[in-house]
C-alpha positions as a Markdown table, in Angstrom:
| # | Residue | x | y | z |
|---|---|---|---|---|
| 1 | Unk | 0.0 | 0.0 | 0.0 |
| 2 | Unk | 1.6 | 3.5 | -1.0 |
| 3 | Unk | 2.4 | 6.0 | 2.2 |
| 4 | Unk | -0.9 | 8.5 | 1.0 |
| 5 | Unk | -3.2 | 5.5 | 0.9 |
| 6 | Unk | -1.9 | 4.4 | 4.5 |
| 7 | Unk | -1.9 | 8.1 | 5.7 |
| 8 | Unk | -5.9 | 8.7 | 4.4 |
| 9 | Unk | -6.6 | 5.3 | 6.2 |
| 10 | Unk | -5.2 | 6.5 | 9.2 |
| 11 | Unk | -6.9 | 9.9 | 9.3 |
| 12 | Unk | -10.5 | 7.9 | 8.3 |
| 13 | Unk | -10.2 | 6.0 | 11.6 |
| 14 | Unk | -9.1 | 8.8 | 13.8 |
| 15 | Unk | -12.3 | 11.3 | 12.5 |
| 16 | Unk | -14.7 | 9.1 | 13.5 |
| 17 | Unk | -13.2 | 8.1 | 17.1 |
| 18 | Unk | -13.2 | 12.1 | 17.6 |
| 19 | Unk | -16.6 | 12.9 | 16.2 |
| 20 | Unk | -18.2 | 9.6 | 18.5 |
| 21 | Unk | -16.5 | 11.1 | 22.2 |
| 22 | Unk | -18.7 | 10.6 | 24.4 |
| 23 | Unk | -20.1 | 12.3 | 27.4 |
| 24 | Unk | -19.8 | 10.2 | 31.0 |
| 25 | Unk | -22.6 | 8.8 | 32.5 |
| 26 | Unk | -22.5 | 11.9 | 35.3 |
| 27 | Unk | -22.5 | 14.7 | 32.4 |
| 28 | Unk | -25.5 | 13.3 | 30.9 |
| 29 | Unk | -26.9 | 12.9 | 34.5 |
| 30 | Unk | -26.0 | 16.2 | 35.1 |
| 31 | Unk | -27.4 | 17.7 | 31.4 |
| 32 | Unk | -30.9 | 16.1 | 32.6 |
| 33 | Unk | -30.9 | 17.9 | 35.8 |
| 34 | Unk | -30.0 | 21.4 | 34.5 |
| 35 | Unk | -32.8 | 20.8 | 31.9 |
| 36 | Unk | -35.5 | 19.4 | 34.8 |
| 37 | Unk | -34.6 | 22.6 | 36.7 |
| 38 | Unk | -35.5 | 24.5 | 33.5 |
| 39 | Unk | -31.9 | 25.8 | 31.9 |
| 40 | Unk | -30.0 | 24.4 | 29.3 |
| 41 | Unk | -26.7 | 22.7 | 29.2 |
| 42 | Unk | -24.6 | 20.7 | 25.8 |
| 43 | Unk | -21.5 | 19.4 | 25.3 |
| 44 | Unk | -19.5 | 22.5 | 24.0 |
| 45 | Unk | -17.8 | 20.5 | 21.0 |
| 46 | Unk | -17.7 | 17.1 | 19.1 |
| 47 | Unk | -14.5 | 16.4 | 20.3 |
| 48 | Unk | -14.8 | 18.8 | 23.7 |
| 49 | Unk | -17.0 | 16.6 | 26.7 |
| 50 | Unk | -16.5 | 20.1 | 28.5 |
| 51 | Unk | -20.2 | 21.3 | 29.3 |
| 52 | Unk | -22.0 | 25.2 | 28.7 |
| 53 | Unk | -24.8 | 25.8 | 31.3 |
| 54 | Unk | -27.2 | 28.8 | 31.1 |
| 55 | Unk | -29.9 | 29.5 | 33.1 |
| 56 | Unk | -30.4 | 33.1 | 31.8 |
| 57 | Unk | -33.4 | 32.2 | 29.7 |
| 58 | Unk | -35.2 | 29.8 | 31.6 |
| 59 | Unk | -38.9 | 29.9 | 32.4 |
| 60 | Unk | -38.9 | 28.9 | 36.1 |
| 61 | Unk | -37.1 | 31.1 | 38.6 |
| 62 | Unk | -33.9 | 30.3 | 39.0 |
| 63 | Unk | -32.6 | 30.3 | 42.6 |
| 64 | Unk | -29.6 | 29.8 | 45.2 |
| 65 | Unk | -31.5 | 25.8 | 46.1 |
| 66 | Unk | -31.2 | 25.5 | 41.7 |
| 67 | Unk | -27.4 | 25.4 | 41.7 |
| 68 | Unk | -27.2 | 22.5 | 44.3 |
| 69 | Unk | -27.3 | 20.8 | 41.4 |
| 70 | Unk | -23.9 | 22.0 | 40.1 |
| 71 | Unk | -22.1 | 21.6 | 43.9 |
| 72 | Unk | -19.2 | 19.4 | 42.6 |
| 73 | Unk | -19.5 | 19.1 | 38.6 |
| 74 | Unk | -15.5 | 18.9 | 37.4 |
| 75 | Unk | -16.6 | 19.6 | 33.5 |
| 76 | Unk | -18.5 | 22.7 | 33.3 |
| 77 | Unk | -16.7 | 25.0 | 31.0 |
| 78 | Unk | -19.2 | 27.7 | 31.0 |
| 79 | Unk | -21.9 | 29.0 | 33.0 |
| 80 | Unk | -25.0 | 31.4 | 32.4 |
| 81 | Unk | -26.6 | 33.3 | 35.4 |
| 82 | Unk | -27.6 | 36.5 | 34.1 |
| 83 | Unk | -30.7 | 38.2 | 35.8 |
| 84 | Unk | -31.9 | 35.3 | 37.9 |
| 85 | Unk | -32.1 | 35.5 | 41.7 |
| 86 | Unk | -29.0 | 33.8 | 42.7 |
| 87 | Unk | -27.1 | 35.3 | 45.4 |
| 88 | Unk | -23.9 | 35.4 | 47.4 |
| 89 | Unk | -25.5 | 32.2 | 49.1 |
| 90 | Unk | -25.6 | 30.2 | 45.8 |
| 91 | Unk | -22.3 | 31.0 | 44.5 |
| 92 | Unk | -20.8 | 28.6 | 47.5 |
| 93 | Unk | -22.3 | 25.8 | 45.3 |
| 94 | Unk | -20.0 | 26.6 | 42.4 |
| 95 | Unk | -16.7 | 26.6 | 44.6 |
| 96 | Unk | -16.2 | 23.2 | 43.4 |
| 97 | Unk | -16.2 | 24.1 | 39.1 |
| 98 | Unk | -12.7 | 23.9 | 38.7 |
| 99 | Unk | -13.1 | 23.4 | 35.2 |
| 100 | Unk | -15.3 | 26.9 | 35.2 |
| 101 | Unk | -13.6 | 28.8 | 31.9 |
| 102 | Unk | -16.8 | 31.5 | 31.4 |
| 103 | Unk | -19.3 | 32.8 | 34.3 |
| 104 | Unk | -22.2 | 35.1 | 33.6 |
| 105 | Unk | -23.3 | 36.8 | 36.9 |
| 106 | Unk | -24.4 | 39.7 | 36.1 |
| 107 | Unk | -28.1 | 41.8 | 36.9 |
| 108 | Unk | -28.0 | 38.9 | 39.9 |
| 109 | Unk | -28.2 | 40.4 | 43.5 |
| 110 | Unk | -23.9 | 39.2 | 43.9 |
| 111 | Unk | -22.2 | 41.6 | 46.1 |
| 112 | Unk | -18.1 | 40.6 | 47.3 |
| 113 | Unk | -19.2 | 38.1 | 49.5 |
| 114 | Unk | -20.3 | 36.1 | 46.9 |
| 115 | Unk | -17.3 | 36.9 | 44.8 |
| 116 | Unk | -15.2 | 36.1 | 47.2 |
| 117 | Unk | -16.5 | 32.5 | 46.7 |
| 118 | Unk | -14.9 | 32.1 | 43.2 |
| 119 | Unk | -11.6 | 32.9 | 44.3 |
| 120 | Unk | -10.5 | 29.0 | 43.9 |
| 121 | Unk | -11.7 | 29.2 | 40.2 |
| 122 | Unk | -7.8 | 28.6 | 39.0 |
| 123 | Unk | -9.3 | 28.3 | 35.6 |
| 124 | Unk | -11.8 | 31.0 | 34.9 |
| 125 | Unk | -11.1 | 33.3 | 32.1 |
| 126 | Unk | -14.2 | 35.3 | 31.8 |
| 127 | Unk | -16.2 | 37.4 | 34.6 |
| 128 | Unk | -19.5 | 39.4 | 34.3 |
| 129 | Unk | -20.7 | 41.0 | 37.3 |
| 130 | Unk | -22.7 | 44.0 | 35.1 |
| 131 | Unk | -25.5 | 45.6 | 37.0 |
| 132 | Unk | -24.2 | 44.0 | 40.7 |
| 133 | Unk | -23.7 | 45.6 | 43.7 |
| 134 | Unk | -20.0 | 44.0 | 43.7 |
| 135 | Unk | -17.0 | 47.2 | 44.7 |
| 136 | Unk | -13.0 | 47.1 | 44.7 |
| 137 | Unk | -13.2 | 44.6 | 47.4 |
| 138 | Unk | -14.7 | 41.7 | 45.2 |
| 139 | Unk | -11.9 | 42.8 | 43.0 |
| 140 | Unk | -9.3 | 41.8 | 45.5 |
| 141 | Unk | -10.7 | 38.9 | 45.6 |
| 142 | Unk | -9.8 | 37.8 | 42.0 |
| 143 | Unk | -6.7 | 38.5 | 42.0 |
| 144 | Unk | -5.1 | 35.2 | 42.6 |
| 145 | Unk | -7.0 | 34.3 | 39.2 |
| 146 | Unk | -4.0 | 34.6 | 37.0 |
| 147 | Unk | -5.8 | 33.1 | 34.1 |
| 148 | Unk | -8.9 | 35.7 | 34.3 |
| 149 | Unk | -8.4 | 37.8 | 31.2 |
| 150 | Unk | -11.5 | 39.6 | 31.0 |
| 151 | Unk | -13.7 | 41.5 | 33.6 |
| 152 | Unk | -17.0 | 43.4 | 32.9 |
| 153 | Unk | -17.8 | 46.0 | 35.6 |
| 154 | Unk | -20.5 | 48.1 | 34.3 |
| 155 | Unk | -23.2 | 49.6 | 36.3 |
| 156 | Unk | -20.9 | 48.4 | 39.7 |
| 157 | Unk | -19.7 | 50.4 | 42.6 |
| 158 | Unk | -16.3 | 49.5 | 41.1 |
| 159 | Unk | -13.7 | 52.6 | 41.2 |
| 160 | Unk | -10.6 | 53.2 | 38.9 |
| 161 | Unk | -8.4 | 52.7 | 41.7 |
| 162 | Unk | -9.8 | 49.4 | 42.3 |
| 163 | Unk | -9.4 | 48.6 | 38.7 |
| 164 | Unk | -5.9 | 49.7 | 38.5 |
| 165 | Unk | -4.8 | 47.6 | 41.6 |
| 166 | Unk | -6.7 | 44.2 | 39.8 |
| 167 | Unk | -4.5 | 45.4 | 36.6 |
| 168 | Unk | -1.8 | 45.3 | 38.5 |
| 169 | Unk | -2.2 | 42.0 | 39.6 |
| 170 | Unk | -3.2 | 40.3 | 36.4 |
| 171 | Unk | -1.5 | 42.5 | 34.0 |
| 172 | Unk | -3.3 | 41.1 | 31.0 |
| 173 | Unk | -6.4 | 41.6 | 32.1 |
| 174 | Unk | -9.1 | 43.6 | 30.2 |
| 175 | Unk | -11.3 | 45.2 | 32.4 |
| 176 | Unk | -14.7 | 46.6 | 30.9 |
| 177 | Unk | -15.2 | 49.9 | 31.3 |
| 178 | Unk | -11.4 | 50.6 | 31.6 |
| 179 | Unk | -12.1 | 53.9 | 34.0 |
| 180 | Unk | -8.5 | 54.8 | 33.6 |
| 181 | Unk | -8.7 | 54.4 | 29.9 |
| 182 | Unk | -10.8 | 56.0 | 29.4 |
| 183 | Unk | -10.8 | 58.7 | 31.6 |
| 184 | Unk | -7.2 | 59.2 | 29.3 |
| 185 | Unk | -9.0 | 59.0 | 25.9 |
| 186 | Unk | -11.8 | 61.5 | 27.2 |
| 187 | Unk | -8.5 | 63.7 | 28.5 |
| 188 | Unk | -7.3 | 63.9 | 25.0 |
| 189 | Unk | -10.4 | 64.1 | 22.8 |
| 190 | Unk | -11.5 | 67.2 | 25.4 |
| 191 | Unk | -8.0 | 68.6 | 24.7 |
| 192 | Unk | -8.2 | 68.7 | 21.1 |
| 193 | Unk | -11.9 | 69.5 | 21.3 |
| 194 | Unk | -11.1 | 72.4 | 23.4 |
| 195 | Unk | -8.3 | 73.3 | 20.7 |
| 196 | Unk | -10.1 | 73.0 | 18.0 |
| 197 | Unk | -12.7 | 75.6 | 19.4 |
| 198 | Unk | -10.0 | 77.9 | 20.0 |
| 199 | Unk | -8.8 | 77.8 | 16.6 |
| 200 | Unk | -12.4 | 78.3 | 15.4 |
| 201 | Unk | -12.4 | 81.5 | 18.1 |
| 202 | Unk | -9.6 | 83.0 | 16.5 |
| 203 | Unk | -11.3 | 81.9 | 12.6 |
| 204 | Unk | -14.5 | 83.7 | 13.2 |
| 205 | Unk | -12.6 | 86.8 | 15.1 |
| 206 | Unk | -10.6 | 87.1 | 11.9 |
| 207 | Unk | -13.7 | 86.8 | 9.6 |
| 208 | Unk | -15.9 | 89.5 | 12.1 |
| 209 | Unk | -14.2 | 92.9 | 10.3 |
| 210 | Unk | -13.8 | 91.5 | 7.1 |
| 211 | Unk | -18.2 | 90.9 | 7.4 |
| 212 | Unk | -18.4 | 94.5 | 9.0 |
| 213 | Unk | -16.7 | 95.9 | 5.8 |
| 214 | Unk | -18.9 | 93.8 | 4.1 |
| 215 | Unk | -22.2 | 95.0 | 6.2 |
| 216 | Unk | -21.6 | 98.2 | 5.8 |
| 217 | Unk | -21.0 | 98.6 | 2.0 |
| 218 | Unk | -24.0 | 96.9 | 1.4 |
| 219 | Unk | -25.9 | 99.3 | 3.8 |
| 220 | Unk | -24.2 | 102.3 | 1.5 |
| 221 | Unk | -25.5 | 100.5 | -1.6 |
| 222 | Unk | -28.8 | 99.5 | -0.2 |
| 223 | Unk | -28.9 | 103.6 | 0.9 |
| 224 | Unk | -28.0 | 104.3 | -2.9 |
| 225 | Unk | -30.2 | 102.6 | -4.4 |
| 226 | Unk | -33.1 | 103.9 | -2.3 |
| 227 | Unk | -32.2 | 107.2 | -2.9 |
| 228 | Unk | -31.9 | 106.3 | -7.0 |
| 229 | Unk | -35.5 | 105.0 | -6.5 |
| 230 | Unk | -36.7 | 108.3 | -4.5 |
| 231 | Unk | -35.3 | 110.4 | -7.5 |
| 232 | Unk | -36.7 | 107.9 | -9.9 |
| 233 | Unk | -40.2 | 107.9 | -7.9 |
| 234 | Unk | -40.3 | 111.9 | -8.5 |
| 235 | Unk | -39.6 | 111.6 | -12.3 |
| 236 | Unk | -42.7 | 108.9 | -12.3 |
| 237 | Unk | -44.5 | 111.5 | -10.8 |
| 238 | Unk | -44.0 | 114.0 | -12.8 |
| 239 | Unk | -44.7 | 112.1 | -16.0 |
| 240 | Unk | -48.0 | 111.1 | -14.6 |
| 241 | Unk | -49.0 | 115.3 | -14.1 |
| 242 | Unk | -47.6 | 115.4 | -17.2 |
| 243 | Unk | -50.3 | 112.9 | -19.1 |
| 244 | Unk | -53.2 | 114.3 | -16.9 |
| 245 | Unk | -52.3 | 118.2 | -17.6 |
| 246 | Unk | -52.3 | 116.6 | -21.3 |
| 247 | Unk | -55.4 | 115.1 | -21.0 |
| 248 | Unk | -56.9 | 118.2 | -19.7 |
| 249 | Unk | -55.6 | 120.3 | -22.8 |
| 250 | Unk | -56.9 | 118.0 | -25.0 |
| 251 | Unk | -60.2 | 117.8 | -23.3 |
| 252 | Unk | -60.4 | 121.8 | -23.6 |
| 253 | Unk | -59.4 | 121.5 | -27.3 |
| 254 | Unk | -61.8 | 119.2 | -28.4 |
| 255 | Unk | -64.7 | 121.5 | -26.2 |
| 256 | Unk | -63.4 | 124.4 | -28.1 |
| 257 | Unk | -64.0 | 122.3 | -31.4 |
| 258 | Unk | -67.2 | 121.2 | -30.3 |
| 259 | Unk | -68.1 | 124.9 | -29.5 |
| 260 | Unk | -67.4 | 126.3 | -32.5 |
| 261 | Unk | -69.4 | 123.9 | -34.7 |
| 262 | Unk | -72.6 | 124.8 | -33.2 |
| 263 | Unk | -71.5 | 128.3 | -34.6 |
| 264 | Unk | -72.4 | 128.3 | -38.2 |
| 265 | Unk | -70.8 | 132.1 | -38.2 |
| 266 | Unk | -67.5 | 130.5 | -36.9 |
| 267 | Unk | -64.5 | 131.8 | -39.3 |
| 268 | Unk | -63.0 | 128.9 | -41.1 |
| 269 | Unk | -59.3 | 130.2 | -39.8 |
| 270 | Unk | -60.7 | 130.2 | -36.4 |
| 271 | Unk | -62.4 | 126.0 | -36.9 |
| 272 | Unk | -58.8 | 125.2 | -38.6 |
| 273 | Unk | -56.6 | 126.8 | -35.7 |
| 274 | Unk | -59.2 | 124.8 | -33.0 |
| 275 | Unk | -58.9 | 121.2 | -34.8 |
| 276 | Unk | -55.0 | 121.6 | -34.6 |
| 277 | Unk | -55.0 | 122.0 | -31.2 |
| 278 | Unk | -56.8 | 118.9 | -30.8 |
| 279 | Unk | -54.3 | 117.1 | -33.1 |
| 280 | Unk | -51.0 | 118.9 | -31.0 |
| 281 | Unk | -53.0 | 118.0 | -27.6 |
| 282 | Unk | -53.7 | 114.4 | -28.6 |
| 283 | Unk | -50.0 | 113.9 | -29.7 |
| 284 | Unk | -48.6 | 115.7 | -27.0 |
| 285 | Unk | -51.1 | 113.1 | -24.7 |
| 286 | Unk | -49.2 | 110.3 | -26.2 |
| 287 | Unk | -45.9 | 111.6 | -26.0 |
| 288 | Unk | -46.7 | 112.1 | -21.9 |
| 289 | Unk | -48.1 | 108.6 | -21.8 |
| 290 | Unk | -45.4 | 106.7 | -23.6 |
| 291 | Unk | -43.0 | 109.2 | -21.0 |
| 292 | Unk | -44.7 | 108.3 | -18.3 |
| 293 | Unk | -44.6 | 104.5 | -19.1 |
| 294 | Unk | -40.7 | 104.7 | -19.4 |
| 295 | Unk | -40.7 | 106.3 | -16.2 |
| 296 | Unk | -42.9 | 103.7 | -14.6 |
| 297 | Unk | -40.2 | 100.9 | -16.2 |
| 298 | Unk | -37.7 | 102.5 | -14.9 |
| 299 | Unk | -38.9 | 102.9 | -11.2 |
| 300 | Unk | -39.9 | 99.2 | -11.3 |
| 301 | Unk | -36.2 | 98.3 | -12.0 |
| 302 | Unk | -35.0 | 101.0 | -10.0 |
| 303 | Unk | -37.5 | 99.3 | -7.0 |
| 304 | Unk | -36.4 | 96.0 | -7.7 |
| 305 | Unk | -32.3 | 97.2 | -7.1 |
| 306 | Unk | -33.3 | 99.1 | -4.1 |
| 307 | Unk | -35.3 | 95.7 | -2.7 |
| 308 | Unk | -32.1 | 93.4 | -3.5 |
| 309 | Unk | -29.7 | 96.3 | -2.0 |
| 310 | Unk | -32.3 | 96.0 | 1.5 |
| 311 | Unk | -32.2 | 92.7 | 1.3 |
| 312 | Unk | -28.4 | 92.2 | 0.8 |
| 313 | Unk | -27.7 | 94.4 | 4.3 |
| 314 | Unk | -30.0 | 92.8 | 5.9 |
| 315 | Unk | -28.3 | 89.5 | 5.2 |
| 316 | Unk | -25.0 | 91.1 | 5.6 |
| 317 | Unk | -26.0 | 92.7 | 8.9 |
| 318 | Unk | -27.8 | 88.9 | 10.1 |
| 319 | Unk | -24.2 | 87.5 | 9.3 |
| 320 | Unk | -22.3 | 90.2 | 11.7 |
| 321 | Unk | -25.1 | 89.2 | 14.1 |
| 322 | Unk | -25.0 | 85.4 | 13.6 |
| 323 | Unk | -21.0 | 85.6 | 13.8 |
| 324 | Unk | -20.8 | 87.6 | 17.1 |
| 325 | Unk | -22.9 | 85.0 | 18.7 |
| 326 | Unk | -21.1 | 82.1 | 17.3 |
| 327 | Unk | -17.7 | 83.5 | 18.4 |
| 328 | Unk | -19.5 | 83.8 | 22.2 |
| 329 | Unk | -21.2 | 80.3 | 22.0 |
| 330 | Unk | -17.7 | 78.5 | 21.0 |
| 331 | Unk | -15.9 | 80.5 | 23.5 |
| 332 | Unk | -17.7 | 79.5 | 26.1 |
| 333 | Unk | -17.6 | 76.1 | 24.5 |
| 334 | Unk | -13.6 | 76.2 | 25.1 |
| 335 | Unk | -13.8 | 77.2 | 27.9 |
| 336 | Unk | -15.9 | 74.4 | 28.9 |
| 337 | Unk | -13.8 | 71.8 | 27.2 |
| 338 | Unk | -10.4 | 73.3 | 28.9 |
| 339 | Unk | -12.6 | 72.9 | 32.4 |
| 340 | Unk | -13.5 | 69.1 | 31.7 |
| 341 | Unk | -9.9 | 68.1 | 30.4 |
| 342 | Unk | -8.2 | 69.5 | 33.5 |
| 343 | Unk | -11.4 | 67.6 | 35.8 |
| 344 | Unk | -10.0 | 64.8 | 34.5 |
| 345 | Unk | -6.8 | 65.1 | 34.7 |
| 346 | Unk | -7.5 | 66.0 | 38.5 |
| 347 | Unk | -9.2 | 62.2 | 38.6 |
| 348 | Unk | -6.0 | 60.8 | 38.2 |
C-alpha cells in the first residue's frame, strides 16, 4: 500500500473516534438535571466533553437551592446566570467548578461576599458582574486568578483605583469599562476638542471685520439705491402730471372744437386753428403717456435694485449678528472643554 493511501486510512479511523466522544454517564446525569430545573446545558464541541450551562433564559425562577445541582461538577466549561435570583448564598455551590472557563453573573443580586466564593476558580477566564452591587473589594478577591483575562464591571460600585490595583495583579487583564482608559481617551479628545474651538475662536474673530466691511458697504449701496429710486419715484411722478395736464388740454381743445361747430358764423381760420390744437393735444397726450410708461419701467427696476440692496444688508448685517454670537457660544464652548480636560486630569 503506497504512504498517501496508509496516511488517508489513518486519518478515516481517527475522525470518526473524535466525532463519537462521548459524554460520562455523570455529564449526561448532570445535562438532565439542569434541563429538569428549567436551563440548558450541551456538550461544548464534538470532540470537547466540557459542558455550557445557562440559566439566563429559563422559564422557572432560577434560585440559590437551583445550583445545588452544580455543587461538585469537574466539566463545566461555561456558565450562564444573568438576571436570575441567585445570590452570594448560591455562588458557594459553584466553589467546586474547577473546570469553570466562562461565568455570567451579572443583573444577579452578587455583592463581594459572593465573589469572594470564586476565588478558587484557577481556571476561569471570563467574569461578568454587570448591574451587581459588587465594589474594589470583590476585586481583590480575583486576583489570585492569574488566568482571568477579562472583567465586565459596568453599572458596579467598582472605582478606577480598584481597577488599577486588579490590573496590577493580572497585567493582561481587560477590564470593561477601563475607567482609567478612558478617563485618558476623554483627557485627549476634550483637549483637542477644546483646541479646535479655539482655533475656530480665533477663525471667526478674523472673519468679524472683514463681514463688518462687508455690512456696511451693502448698507451704503442699499442707501443708494433707495435714494436712486426716490429720485426715480419723482420723475414717475412728474410724468403722470404730465399725461393728466395733457389730457386736460386736449379735453379743452376738443370743447373748443365742439363749441365752434354749433357756430355756423364761426370763421374757417378760427375752426382750422381749433382742430390743430386737438391734433398737437392728442399727440402731446401720447408723448406724456409713452414718457410716463418709461418712467414707470424705470422705477420698477430702480425698485427691484433698491429691494435686493435692502435685502443684501439685511443678510449682511444677520451675518455680523450670527457671527458675534457664534464667536461667544464657541468661547464659552472652550472654555468648557479646557474645564473638563483638566477635571480629569484632577481624577487621576
Amino acid at each position: 500500500m503506497k504512504p498517501a493511501s496508509i496516511l488517508l486510512l489513518s486519518l478515516l479511523t481517527v475522525v470518526p473516534a473524535i466525532a463519537q466522544e462521548e459524554l460520562s454517564d455523570a455529564d449526561k446525569a448532570l445535562i438532565k438535571a439542569v434541563t429538569d430545573a428549567g436551563g440548558q446545558a450541551m456538550q461544548l464541541a464534538q470532540n470537547d466533553t466540557r459542558l455550557t450551562i445557562a440559566f439566563h433564559l429559563s422559564d422557572k425562577e432560577i434560585t440559590d437551592d437551583t445550583l445545588k445541582i452544580l455543587a461538585g461538577a469537574g466539566n463545566v466549561y461555561a456558565l450562564n446566570l444573568r438576571g436570575t435570583k441567585v445570590t452570594d448564598a448560591g455562588l458557594a455551590h459553584l466553589a467546586g467548578l474547577k473546570d469553570l472557563a466562562r461565568l455570567h453573573l451579572e443583573k444577579t443580586a452578587v455583592t463581594d461576599a459572593g465573589v469572594a466564593q470564586l476565588k478558587g476558580l484557577e481556571k476561569l477566564e471570563y467574569l461578568n458582574v454587570y448591574g451587581t452591587a459588587v465594589t474594589d473589594a470583590a476585586l481583590k478577591e480575583l486576583a489570585g486568578l492569574k488566568n482571568l483575562k477579562k472583567l465586565f464591571v459596568w453599572q458596579t460600585k467598582v472605582t478606577e483605583a480598584g481597577e488599577e490595583e486588579l490590573k496590577a495583579a493580572l497585567p493582561e487583564i481587560e477590564i470593561v469599562p477601563d475607567f482609567k482608559r478612558d478617563r485618558e481617551k476623554a483627557i485627549v479628545e476634550a483637549g483637542r476638542a477644546a483646541e479646535d474651538a479655539a482655533k475656530e475662536v480665533e477663525e471667526l474673530a478674523a472673519a468679524i471685520p472683514a463681514a463688518e466691511k462687508a455690512s456696511a458697504e451693502a448698507a451704503k449701496k442699499a442707501e443708494e439705491a433707495k435714494k436712486a429710486f426716490d429720485a426715480e419715484n419723482a420723475v414717475a411722478a412728474t410724468a403722470d402730471k404730465a399725461v393728466a395736464a395733457a389730457e386736460k388740454a386736449l379735453a379743452g381743445a376738443k370743447k373748443a372744437v365742439e363749441d365752434l361747430k354749433k357756430n355756423a358764423d364761426a370763421p374757417k381760420a378760427v375752426v382750422d386753428a381749433a382742430n390743430k390744437a386737438v391734433a398737437d393735444t392728442t399727440k402731446a397726450v401720447e408723448e406724456a403717456k409713452k414718457a410716463a410708461e418709461g418712467a414707470k419701467k424705470a422705477l420698477e427696476a430702480k425698485k427691484k435694485a433698491a429691494d435686493d440692496a435692502k435685502k443684501a444688508a439685511d443678510a449682511a448685517a444677520k451675518k455680523i449678528e450670527d457671527t458675534k454670537k457664534k464667536s461667544e457660544e464657541t468661547i464659552k464652548k472652550a472654555a468648557e472643554l479646557k474645564k473638563k480636560a483638566e477635571e480629569l486630569q484632577k481624577q487621576g
